[in-house]
C-alpha positions as CSV (number, residue, x, y, z in Angstrom):
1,X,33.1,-14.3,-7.6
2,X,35.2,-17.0,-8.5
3,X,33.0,-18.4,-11.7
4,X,31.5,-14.8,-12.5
5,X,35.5,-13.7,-12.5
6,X,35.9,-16.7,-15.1
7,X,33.4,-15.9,-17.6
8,X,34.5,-12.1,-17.4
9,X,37.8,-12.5,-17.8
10,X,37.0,-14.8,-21.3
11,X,35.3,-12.0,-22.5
12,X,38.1,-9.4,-22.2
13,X,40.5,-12.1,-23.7
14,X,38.4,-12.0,-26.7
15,X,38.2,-8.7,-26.6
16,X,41.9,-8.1,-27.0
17,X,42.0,-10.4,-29.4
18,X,39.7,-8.5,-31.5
19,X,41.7,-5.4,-30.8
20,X,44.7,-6.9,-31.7
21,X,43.5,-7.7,-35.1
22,X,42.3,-4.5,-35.7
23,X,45.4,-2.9,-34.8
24,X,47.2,-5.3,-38.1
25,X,45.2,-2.6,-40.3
26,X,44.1,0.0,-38.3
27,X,43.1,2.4,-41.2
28,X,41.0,-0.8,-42.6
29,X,39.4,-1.3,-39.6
30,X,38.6,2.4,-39.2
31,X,36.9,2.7,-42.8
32,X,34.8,-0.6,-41.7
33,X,33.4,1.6,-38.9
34,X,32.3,4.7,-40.6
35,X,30.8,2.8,-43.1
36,X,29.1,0.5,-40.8
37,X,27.7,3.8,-39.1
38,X,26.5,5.5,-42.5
39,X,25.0,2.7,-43.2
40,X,22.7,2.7,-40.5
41,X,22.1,6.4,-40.7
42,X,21.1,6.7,-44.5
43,X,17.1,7.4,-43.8
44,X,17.7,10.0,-40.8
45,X,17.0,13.0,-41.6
46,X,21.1,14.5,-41.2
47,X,21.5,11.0,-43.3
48,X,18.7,12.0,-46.0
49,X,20.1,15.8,-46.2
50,X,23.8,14.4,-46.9
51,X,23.6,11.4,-49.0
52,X,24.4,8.7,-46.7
53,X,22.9,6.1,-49.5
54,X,25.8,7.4,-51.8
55,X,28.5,7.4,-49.7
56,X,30.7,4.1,-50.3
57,X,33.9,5.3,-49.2
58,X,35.9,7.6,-46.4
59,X,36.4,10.1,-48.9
60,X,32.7,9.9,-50.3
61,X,32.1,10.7,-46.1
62,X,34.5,13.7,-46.2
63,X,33.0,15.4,-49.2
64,X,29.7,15.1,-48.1
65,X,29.8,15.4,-44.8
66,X,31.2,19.6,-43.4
67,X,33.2,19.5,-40.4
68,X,30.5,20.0,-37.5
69,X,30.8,21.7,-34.0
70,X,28.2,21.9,-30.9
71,X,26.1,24.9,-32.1
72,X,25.3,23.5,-35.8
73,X,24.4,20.4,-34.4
74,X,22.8,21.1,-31.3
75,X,19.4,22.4,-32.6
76,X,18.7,18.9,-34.5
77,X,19.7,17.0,-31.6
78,X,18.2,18.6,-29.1
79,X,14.7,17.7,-31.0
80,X,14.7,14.0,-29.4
81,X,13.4,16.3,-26.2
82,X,10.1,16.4,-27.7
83,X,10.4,12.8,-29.3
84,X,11.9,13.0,-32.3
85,X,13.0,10.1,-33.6
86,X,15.5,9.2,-36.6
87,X,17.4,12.7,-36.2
88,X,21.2,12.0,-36.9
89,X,20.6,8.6,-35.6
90,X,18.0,6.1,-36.2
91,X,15.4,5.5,-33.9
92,X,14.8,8.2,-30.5
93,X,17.8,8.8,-28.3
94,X,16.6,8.8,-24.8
95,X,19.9,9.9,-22.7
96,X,21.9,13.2,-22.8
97,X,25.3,13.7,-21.3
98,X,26.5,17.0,-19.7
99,X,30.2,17.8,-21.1
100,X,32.5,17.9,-18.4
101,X,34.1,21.3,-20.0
102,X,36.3,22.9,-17.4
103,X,34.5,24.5,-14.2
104,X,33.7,27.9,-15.8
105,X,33.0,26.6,-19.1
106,X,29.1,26.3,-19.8
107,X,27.9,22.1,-19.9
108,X,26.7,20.8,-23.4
109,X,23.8,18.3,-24.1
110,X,25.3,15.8,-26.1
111,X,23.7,12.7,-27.5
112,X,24.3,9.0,-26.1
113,X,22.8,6.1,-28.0
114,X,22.2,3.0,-27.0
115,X,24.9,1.5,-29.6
116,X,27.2,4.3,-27.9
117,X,26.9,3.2,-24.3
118,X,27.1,-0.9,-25.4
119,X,30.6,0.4,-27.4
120,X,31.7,2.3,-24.2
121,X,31.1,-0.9,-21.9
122,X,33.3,-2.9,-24.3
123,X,35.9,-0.4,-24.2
124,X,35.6,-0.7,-20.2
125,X,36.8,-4.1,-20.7
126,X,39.4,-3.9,-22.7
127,X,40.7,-1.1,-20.1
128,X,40.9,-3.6,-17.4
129,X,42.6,-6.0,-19.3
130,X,45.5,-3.7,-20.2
131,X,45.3,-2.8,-16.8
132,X,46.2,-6.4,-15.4
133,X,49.0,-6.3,-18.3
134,X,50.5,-3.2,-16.4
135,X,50.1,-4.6,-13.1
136,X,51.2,-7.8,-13.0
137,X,50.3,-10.3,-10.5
138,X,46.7,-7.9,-9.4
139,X,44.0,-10.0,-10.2
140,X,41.8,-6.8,-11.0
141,X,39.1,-8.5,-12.7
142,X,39.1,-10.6,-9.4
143,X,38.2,-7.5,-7.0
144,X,36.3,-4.2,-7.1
145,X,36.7,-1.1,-9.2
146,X,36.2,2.5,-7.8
147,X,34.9,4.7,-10.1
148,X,35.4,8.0,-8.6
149,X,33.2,10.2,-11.1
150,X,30.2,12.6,-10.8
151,X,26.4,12.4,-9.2
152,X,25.0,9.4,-10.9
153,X,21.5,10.6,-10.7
154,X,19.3,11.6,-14.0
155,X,17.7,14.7,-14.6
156,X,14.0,14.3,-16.8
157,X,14.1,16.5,-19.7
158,X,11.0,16.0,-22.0
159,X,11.6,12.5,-23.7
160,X,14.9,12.1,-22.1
161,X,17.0,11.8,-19.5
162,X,20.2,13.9,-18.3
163,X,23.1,13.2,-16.8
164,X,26.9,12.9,-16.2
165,X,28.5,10.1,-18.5
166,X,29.4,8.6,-15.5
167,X,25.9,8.5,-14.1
168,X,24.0,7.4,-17.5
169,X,27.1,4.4,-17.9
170,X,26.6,3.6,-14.0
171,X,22.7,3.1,-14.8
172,X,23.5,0.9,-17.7
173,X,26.0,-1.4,-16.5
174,X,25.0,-5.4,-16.5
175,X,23.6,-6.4,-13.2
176,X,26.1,-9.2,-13.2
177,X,28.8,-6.6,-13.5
178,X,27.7,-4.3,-10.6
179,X,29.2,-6.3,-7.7
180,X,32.9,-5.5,-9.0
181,X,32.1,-1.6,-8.7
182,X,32.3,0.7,-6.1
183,X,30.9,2.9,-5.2
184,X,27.4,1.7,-4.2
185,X,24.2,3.1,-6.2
186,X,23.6,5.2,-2.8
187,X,26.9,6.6,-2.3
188,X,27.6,7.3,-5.6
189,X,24.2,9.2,-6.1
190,X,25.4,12.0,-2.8
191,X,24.7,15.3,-4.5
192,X,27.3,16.6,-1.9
193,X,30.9,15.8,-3.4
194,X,32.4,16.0,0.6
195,X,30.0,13.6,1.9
196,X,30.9,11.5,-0.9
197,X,34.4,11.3,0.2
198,X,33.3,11.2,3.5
199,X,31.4,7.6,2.7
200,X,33.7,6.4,0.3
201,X,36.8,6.4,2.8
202,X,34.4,5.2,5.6
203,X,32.6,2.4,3.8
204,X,34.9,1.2,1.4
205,X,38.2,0.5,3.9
206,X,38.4,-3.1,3.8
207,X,37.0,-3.5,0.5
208,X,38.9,-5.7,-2.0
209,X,40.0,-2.6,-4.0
210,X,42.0,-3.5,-7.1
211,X,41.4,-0.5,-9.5
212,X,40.8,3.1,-9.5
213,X,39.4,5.5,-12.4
214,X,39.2,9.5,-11.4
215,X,40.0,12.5,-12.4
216,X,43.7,13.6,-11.0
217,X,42.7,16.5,-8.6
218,X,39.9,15.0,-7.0
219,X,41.7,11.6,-6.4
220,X,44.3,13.3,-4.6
221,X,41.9,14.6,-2.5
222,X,40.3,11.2,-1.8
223,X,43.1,9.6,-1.2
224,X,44.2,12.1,1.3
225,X,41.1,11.7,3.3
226,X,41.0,7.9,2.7
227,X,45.0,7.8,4.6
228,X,43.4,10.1,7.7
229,X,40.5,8.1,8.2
230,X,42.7,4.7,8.1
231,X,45.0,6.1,10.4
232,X,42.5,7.1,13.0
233,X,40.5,3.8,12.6
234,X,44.1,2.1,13.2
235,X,45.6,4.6,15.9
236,X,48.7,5.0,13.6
237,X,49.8,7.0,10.5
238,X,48.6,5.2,7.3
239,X,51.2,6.6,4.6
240,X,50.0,4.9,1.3
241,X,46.8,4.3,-0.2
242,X,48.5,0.3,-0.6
243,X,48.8,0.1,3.2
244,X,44.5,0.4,3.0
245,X,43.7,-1.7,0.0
246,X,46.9,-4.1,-0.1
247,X,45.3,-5.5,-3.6
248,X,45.4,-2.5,-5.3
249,X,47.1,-3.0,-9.0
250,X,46.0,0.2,-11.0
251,X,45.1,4.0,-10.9
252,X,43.2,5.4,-13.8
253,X,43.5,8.5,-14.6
254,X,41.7,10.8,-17.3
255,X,40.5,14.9,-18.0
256,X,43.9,16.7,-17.4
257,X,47.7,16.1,-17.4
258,X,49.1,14.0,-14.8
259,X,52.6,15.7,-14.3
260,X,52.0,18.5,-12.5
261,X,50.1,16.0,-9.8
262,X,52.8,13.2,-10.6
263,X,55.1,13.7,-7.3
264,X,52.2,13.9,-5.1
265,X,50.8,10.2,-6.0
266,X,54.4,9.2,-6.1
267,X,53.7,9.9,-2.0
268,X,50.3,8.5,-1.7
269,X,50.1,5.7,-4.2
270,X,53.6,4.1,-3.3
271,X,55.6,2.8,-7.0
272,X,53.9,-0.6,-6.9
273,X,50.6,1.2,-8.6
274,X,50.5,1.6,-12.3
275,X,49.1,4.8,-13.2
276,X,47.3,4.2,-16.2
277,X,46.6,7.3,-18.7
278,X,43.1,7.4,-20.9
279,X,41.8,9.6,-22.9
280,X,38.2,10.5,-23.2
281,X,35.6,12.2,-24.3
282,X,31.7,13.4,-23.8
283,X,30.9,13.3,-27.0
284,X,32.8,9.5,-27.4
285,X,33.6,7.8,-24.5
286,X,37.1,6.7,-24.4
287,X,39.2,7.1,-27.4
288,X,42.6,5.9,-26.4
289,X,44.4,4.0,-23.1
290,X,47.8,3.5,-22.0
291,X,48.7,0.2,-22.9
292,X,52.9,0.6,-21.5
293,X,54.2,1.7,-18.4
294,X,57.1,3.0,-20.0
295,X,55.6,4.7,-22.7
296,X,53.2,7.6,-22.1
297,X,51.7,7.5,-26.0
298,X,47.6,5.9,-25.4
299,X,46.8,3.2,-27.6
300,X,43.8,4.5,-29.7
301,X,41.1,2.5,-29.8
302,X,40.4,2.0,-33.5
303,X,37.6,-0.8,-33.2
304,X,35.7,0.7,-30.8
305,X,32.6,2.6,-32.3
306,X,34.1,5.8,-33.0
307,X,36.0,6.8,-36.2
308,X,38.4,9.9,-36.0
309,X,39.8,12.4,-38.4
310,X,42.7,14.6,-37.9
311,X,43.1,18.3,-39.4
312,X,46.5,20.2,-38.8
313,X,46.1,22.8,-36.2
314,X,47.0,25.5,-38.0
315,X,44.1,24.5,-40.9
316,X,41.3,24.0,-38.5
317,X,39.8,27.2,-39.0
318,X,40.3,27.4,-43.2
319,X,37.1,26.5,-44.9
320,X,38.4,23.6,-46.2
321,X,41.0,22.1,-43.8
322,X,42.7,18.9,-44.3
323,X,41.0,15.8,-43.0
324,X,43.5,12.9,-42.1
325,X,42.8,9.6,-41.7
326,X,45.2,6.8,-40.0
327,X,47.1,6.0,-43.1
328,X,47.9,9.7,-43.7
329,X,49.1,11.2,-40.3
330,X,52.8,11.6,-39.3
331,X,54.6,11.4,-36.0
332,X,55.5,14.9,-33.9
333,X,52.3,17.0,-35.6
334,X,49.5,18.7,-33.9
335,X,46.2,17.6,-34.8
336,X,42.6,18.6,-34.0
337,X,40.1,15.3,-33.7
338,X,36.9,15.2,-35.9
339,X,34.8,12.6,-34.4
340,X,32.2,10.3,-36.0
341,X,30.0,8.4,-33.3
342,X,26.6,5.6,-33.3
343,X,25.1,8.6,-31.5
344,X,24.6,10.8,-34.5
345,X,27.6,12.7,-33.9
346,X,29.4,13.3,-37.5
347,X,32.6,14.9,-38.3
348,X,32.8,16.9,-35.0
349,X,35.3,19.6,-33.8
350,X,36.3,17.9,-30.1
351,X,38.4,20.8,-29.5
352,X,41.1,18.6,-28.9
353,X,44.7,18.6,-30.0
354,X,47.2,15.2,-29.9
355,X,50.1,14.3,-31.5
356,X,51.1,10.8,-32.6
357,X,53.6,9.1,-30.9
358,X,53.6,5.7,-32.8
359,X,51.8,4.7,-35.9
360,X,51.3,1.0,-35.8
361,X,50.3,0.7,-33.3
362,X,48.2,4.3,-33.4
363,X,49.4,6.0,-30.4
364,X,48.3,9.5,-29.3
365,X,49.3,12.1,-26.6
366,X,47.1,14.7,-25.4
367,X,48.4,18.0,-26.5
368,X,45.8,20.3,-25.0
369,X,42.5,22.3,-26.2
370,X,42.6,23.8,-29.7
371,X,41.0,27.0,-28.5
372,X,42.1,27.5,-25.1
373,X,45.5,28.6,-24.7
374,X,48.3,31.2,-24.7
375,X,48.1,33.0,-27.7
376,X,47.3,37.0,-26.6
377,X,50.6,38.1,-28.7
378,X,51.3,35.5,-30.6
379,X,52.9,32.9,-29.0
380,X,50.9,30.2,-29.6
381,X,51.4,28.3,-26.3
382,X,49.0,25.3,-25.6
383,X,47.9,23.2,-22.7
384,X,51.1,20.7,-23.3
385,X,53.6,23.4,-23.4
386,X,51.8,25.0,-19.9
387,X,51.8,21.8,-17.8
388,X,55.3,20.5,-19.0
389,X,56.8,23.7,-17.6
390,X,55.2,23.8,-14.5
391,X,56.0,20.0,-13.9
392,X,59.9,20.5,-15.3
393,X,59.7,23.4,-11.9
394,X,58.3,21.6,-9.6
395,X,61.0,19.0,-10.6
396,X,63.6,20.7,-10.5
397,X,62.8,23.0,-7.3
398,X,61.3,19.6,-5.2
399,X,58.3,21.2,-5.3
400,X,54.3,20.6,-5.6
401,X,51.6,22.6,-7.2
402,X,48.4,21.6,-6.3
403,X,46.6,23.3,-8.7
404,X,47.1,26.4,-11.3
405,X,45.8,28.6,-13.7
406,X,47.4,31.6,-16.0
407,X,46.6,34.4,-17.4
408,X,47.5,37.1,-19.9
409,X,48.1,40.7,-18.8
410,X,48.4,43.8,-21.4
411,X,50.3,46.4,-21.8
412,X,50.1,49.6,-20.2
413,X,52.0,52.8,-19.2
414,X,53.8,50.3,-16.5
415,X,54.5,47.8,-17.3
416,X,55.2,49.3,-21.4
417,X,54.6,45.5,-22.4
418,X,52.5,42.5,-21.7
419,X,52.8,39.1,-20.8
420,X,51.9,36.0,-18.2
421,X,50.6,35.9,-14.6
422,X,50.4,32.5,-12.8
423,X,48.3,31.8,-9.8
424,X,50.2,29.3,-8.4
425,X,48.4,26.9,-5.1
426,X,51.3,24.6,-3.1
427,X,51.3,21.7,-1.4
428,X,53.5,22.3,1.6
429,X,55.8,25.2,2.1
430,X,56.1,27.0,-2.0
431,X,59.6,27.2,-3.2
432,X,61.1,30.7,-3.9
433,X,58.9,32.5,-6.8
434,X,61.3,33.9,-8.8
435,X,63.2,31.0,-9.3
436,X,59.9,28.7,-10.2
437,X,59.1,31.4,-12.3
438,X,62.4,31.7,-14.4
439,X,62.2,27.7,-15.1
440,X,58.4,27.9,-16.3
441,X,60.1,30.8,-18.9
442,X,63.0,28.7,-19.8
443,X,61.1,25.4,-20.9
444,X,58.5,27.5,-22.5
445,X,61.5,29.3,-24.6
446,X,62.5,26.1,-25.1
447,X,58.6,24.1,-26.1
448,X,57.6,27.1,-28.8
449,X,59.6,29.1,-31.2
450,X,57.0,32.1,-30.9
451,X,57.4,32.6,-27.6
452,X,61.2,32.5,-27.5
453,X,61.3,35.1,-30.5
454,X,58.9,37.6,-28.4
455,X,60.4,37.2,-25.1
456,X,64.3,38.0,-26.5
457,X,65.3,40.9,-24.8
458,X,61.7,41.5,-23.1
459,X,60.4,42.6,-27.0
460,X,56.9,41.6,-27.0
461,X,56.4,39.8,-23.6
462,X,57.5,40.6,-20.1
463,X,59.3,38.1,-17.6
464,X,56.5,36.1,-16.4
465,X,54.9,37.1,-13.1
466,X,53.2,35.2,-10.4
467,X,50.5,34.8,-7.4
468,X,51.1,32.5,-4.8
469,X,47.6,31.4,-3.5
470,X,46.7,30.4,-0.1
471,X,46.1,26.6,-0.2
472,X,42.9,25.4,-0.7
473,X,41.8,28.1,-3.0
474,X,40.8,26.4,-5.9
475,X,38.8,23.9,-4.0
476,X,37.0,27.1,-1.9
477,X,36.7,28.5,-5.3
478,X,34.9,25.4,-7.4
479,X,33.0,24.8,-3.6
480,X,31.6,28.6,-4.1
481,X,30.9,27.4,-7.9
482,X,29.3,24.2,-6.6
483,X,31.4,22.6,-8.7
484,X,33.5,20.3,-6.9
485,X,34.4,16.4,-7.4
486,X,33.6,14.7,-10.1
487,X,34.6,15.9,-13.8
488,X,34.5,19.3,-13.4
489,X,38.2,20.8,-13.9
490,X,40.3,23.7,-13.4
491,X,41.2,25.6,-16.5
492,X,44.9,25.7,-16.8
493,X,44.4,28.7,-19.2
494,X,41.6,31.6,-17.1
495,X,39.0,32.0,-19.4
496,X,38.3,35.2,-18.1
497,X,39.5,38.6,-15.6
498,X,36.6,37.5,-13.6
499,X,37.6,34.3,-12.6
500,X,41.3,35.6,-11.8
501,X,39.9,38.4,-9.5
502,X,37.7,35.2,-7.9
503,X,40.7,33.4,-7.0
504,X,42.8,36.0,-5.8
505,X,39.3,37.0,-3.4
506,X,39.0,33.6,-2.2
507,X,42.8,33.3,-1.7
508,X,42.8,36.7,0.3
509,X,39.8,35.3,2.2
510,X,41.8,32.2,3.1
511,X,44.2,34.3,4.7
512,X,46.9,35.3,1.9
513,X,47.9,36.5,-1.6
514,X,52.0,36.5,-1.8
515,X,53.5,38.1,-4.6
């Protein structure tokens, strides 16, 4: 691999070159984009309909162009089934990607151009290389990656083809390229997520492993299994994932927080693997990566196809919100994304919320979902707020959630007010309730205004009460959903009495519910 290894890593110098330029004027090199894009849209049909050939500036583009969201667009999209070309893009989109949504949330057909999936690859390069910045002295580019994602096979629809982003950027990735990832083409197209692990952690344990890209829970899960099967190939415990690939520089992580899961890699990963944060999205690939271990804000990636508007939170529902671009956002405020993609995706509600952390560079924290949170009285707690308390308790009570999920509760003749239940899965023995309970309340007090003014003397919301699961339930209960591995995700907020009558079924099935 020695010359291919070469030639690879001139191209991601280049690449970070480029990046670094367009980080000098970030706003500049944002306009250049949507522009770009426009112009190659003006004789679609969205671009007919909205004046594409008139639009000569960002805010031309923002009065011309409404904010968008899945069920406006979905109906011209969805047209390239039956062959329609030039829709919101020119030319006929042939691949559809399945949102990963969390693991109740219904999948959404999104659009991925050609131009889309070439950008993504080139973002995919400049990850490693700020990878190997991270971990110095791994030669990642010189080993293999393990992308630990979702089925890679494609589903025929009409004129297209469906599939996981993972699968549809595993199909298109340079033949040249293919020898640095894992897993094979046969392993990673197992429809059946435990064989999957199964094969990766029997075929892959003397592989030259130097990075690894998965979602949080399901690594965990791997890795577990990967430190068994070591051990019993080597007749003695195995207690980091190091100790099986000793070349391994960098974990990738992306889809959900990484501090609730933070102390158990700490255990498995050993401190000489950075953990590297991304952020992505369905709709654009990746948007932003961790470029410092000591700093948690993501570098966003302002060169890389995409161009991104931010509304204030609390205007994202007026009819005519704000819409920020780079030059105009401020440090420490919550903003929804509109994204603006070469797949005919324009002005569109993500549903995300981040917060800037740095502006030159653009850096970004993910602060949760816009619409899926704590708000049944008014507190206005979001997906931040709900995994920073449960991380400050485990912290503090040497504890480790697996997984969890809350929900709101009404009020009634007992209790006379509403408020919070947690279901709560442990790894290991669970710590006392009450006191986990009590420290989730306090940093919560602390994290929002709202909810400290309605939990003051129990006014609007009740001490927050809580369900210790039996372990194992939330993988029993995404099993049962046939929804395991891959993107899929736990909900951090329970979208519905349904699924928290589910868990606490599968929990009592598994041998225990504890108050």
């Amino acid at each position: 691999m020695g010359l291919l290894s070469w030639a690879i890593r001139r191209v991601i110098r280049r690449r970070l070159r480029r990046v670094a330029r367009a980080l000098e004027q970030p706003a500049a090199a944002q306009e250049r984009v949507l522009l770009d894009m426009v112009r190659r849209a003006a004789h679609t049909e969205w671009g007919r309909g909205h004046g594409y050939e008139r639009i000569r500036t960002v805010r031309d583009f923002q009065q011309a162009v409404p904010v968008t969201r899945y069920e406006q667009m979905a109906p011209l999209w969805h047209r390239a089934f039956d062959g329609a070309r030039d829709l919101a893009w020119p030319g006929h989109i042939r691949y559809f990607t399945r949102s990963s949504g969390t693991t109740t949330g219904a999948s959404k057909l999104l659009p991925l151009s050609r131009e889309a999936i070439r950008a993504n690859i080139r973002s995919g390069a400049l990850l490693v290389a700020l990878c190997e910045q991270q971990a110095p002295g791994r030669d990642i580019v010189g080993g293999q990656t393990l992308y630990f994602g979702s089925i890679t096979g494609l589903e025929p629809r009409g004129a297209c083809l469906l599939g996981d982003a993972s699968g549809i950027m595993t199909s298109q990735v340079p033949s040249f390229a293919r020898r640095f990832r894992l897993p094979e083409p046969e392993v990673a197209a197992l429809e059946d997520w435990e064989e999957k692990v199964e094969a990766v952690c029997t075929r892959y344990l003397h592989a030259s492993v130097r990075m690894v890209v998965g979602m949080p829970m399901w690594s965990l899960i791997l890795f577990r299994r990967l430190l068994v099967v070591a051990g019993e190939r080597l007749g003695r415990p195995v207690h980091t994932v190091r100790e099986v690939w000793p070349q391994l520089g960098a974990y990738v992580h992306f889809g959900m927080s990484f501090e609730p899961y933070r102390r158990q890699f700490d255990e498995v990963l050993g401190p000489e693997v950075a953990r590297v944060n991304t952020y992505s999205s369905s709709e654009g690939g990746m948007n932003a990566v961790q470029s410092d271990q000591a700093d948690p804000g993501m570098l966003l990636l302002v060169d890389a196809g995409a161009f991104y508007e931010f509304v204030p939170l609390a205007e994202l529902d007026s009819p005519q919100p704000s819409r920020l671009t780079l030059d105009q956002v401020e440090l420490d405020e919550d903003y929804a994304i509109l994204l603006t993609t070469p797949s005919g995706v324009w002005a569109y509600d993500l549903g995300d919320v981040v917060r800037f952390t740095s502006l030159r560079p653009p850096k970004v924290v993910f602060a949760g979902r816009s619409r899926l949170g704590l708000n049944a009285f008014g507190e206005r707690l979001i997906q931040e707020n709900l995994d920073g308390a449960v991380a400050e308790a485990t912290a503090a009570l040497e504890a480790a959630v697996r997984d969890y999920t809350v929900t709101s509760y009404f009020p009634s003749v007992a209790p006379p007010c509403g408020g919070h239940l947690w279901l709560l899965e442990f790894d290991g023995d669970p710590p006392p309730l009450q006191p986990f309970l009590d420290r989730i309340d306090a940093h919560l007090r602390h994290a929002s205004n709202d909810y400290a003014k309605y939990r003051d003397r129990d006014y609007a919301i009740a001490p927050p009460r809580g369900v210790v699961l039996a372990p194992g339930t939330f993988y029993e209960w995404a099993k049962r959903l046939g929804r395991l591995g891959g993107q899929s995700k736990v909900p951090r907020v329970a979208r519905s009495q349904q699924m928290v009558d589910e868990l606490l079924e599968v929990s009592r099935s598994l041998g225990s519910v504890s108050p």
